[in-house]
C-alpha positions as CSV (number, residue, x, y, z in Angstrom):
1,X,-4.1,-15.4,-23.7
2,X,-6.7,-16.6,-26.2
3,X,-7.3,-20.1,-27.3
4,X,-10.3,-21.4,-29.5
5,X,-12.1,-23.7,-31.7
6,X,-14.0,-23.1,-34.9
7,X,-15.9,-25.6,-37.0
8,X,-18.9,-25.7,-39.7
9,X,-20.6,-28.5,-41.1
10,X,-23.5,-28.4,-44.3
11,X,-26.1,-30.6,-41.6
12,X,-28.1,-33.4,-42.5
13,X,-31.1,-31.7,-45.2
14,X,-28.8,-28.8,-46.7
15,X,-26.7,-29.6,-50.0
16,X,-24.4,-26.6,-49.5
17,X,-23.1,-24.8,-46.7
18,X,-24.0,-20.9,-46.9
19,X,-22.2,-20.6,-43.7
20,X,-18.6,-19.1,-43.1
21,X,-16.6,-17.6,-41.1
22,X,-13.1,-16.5,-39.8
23,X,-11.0,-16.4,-37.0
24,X,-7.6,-14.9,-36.1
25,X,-6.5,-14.7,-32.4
26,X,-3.6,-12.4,-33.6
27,X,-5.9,-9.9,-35.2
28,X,-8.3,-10.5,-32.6
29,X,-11.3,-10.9,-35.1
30,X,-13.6,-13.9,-35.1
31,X,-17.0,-13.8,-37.2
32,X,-19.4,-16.4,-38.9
33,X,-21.7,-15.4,-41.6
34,X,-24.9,-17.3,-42.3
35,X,-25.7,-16.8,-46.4
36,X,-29.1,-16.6,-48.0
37,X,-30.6,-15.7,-51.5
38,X,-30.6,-19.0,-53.3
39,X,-28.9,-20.6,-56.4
40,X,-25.2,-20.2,-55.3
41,X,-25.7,-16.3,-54.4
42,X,-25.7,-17.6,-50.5
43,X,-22.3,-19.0,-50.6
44,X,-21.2,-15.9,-52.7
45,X,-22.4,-14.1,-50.3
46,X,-21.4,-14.8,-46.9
47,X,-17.8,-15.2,-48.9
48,X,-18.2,-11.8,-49.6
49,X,-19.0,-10.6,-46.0
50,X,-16.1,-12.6,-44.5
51,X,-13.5,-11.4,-47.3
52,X,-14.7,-8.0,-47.0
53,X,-14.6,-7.4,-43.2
54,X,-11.5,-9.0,-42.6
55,X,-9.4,-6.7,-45.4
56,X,-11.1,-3.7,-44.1
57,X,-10.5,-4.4,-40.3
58,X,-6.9,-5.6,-41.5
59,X,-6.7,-1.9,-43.2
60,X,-7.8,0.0,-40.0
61,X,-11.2,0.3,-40.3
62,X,-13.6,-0.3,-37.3
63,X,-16.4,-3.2,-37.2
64,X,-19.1,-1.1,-37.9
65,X,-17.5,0.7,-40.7
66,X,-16.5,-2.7,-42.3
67,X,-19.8,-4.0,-41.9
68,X,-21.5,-0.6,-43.5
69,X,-19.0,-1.1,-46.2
70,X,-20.0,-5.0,-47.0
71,X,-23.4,-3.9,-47.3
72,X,-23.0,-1.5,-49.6
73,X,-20.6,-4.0,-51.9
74,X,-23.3,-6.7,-51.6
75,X,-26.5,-4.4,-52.9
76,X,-23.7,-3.4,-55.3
77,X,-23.6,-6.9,-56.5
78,X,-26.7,-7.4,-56.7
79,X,-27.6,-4.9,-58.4
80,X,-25.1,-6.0,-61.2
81,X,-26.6,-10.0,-61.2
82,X,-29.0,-11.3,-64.2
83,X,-31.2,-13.1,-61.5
84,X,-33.3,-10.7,-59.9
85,X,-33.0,-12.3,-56.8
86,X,-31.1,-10.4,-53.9
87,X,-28.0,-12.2,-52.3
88,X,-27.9,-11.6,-48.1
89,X,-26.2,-12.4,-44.9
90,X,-26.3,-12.2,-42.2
91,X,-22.5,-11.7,-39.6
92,X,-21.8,-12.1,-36.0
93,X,-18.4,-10.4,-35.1
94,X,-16.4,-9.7,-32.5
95,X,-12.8,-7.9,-31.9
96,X,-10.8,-8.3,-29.0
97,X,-8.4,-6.0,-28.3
98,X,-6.2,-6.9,-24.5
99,X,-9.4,-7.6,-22.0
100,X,-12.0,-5.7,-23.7
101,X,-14.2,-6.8,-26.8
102,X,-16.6,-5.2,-29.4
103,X,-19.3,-7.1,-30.5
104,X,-21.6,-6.6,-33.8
105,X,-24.2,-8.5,-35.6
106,X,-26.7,-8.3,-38.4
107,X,-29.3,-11.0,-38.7
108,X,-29.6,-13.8,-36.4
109,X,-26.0,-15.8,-36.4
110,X,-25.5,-14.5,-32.3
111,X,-23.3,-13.7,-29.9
112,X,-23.1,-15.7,-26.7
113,X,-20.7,-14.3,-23.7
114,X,-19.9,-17.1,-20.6
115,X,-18.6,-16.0,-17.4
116,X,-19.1,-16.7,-13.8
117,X,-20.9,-20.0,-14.2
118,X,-23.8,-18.2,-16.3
119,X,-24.3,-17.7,-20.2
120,X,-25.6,-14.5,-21.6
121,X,-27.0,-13.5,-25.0
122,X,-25.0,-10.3,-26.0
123,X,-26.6,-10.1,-29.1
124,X,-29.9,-9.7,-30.7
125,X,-32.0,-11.5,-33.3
126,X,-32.7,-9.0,-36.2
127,X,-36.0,-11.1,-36.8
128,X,-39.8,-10.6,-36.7
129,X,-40.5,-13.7,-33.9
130,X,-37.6,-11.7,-31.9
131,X,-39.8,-8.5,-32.5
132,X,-42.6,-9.9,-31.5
133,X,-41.0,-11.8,-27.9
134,X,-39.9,-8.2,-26.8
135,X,-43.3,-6.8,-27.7
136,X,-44.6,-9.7,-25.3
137,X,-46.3,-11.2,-27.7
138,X,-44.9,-14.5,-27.9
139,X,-42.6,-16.4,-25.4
140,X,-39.3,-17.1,-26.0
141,X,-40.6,-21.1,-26.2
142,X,-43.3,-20.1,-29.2
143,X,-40.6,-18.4,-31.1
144,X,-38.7,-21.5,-31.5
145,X,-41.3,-23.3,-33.5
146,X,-42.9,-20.0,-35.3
147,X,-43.6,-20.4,-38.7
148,X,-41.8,-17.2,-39.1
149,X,-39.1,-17.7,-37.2
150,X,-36.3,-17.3,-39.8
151,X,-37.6,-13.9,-41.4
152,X,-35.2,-11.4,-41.1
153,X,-35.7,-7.8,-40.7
154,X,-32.4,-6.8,-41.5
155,X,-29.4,-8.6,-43.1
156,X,-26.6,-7.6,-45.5
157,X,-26.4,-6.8,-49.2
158,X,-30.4,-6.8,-48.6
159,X,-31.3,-4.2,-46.3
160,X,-30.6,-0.4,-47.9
161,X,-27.5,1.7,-46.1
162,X,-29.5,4.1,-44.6
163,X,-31.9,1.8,-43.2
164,X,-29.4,-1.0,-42.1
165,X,-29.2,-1.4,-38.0
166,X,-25.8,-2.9,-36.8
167,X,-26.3,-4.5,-33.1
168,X,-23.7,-3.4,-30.8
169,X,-21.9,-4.2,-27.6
170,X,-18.7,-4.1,-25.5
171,X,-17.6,-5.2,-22.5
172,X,-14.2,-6.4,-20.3
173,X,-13.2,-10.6,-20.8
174,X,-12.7,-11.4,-17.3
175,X,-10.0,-14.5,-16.6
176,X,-11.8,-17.7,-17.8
177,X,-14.9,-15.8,-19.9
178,X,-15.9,-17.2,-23.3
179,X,-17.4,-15.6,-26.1
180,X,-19.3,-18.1,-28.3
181,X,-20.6,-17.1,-32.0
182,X,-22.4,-18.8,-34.4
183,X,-25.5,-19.0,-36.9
184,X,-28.7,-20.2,-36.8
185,X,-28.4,-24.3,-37.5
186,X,-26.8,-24.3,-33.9
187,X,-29.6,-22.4,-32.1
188,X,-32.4,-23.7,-34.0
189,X,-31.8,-27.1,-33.0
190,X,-29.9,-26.8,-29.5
191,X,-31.5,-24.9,-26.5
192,X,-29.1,-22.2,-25.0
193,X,-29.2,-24.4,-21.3
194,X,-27.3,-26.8,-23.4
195,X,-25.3,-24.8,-25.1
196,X,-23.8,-23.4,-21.7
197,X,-23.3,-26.7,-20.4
198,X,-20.8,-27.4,-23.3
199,X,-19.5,-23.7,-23.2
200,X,-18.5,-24.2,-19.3
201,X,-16.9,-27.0,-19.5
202,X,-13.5,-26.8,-18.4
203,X,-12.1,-30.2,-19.1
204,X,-12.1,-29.9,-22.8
205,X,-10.7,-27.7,-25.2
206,X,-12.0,-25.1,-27.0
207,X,-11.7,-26.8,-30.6
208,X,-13.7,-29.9,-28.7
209,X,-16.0,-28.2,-26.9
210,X,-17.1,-26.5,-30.8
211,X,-17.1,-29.7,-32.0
212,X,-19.6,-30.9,-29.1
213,X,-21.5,-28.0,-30.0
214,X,-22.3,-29.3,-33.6
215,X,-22.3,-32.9,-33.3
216,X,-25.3,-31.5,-31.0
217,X,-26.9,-29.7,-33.6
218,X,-26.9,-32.6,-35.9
219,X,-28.2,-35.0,-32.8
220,X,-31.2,-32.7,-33.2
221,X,-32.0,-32.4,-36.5
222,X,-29.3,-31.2,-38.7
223,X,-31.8,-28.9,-40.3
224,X,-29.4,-25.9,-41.2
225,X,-26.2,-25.4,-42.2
226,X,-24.2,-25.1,-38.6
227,X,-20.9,-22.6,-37.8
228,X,-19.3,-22.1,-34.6
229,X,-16.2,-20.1,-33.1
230,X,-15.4,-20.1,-29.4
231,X,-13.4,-18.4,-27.8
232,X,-11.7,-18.9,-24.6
233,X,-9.5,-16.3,-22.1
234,X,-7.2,-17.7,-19.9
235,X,-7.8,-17.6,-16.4
């Protein structure tokens, strides 16, 4: 019923990849993780995040509650480091259970659902230049090139418990819909129009059509490190 491709690559300016991610059709859980905070504290922690989601969704636990849980680990962690510097990250995640899917993110990594010839953005950019697009304040084309355009207002093992917003959706997979995550290196450097041309294309296989996606990315720039999972229902 599900078939689908997943790659990462460290780009063309980055030493490291703080990228991650996971994906198991039989559990039905796909995520990539985008890490931050410097030093070697980004790879720790998006390894953190992807570890720590997928034992407690193996366990039983819902997204959310896995996601509220890695947060609190990460500040944990932190908290516990000599380098006062916090370690974040941000996750884009989805279940799929039969036809239906949950979808939740923190941060920027996104969400993309295809279906009926048209691409959709399920989620939304924790960020200040999103912010400031649905206050009407910039256009969707400024916040591309915004200074500030990679300043989070929320990510995990940075933002407290009580404060931390998860972004949610659900919805039914229709035969032949895609859902499409990945971080920022992809979107920062490849405009969603293109994006859903690869996505759509039904000639190719999902693991291609990935790799099309970040060969892409690096035609651009390469700026970022670049993760991507789709995945595809059978029509």
């Amino acid at each position: 019923m599900i078939e689908f491709g997943h790659g990462t690559h460290t780009g063309l300016r980055r030493q490291r990849n703080e990228d991650s991610y996971y994906a198991d059709a039989s559990l039905g859980l796909f995520l990539v993780v985008d890490g931050m905070g410097g030093h070697q504290h980004g790879e720790v922690a998006s390894a953190m995040a992807r570890d720590g989601v997928v034992a407690q969704v193996t366990a039983g636990q819902s997204l959310v509650d896995a996601i509220q849980r890695v947060n609190e680990a990460l500040i944990a962690r932190s908290r516990g480091l000599r380098d006062a510097r916090p370690m974040g990250t941000t996750i884009a995640a989805i279940r799929v259970a039969g036809r239906t899917y949950e979808a939740a993110w923190v941060g920027d990594s996104r969400i993309y659902r295809w279906a009926d010839g048209t691409l959709e953005r399920l989620s939304h950019d924790h960020s200040i230049v999103e912010a400031l697009v649905e206050a009407g304040e910039l256009t969707e084309a400024q916040a591309q090139s915004h200074p500030q355009r990679s300043v989070l207002t929320q990510a995990l093992g940075i933002t407290l418990p009580e404060q931390l917003h998860i972004g949610l959706a659900r919805g039914e997979l229709t035969p032949g819909a895609r859902l499409l995550l990945c971080t920022d290196g992809l979107t920062d450097d490849v405009a969603d129009e293109r994006i859903g041309e690869i996505v759509a294309r039904a000639d190719i296989a999902a693991q291609e059509a990935v790799d099309h996606l970040i060969l892409e990315a690096l035609a651009g720039a390469g700026r970022d490190n670049v993760t991507a999972i789709l995945v595809r229902v059978a029509g």
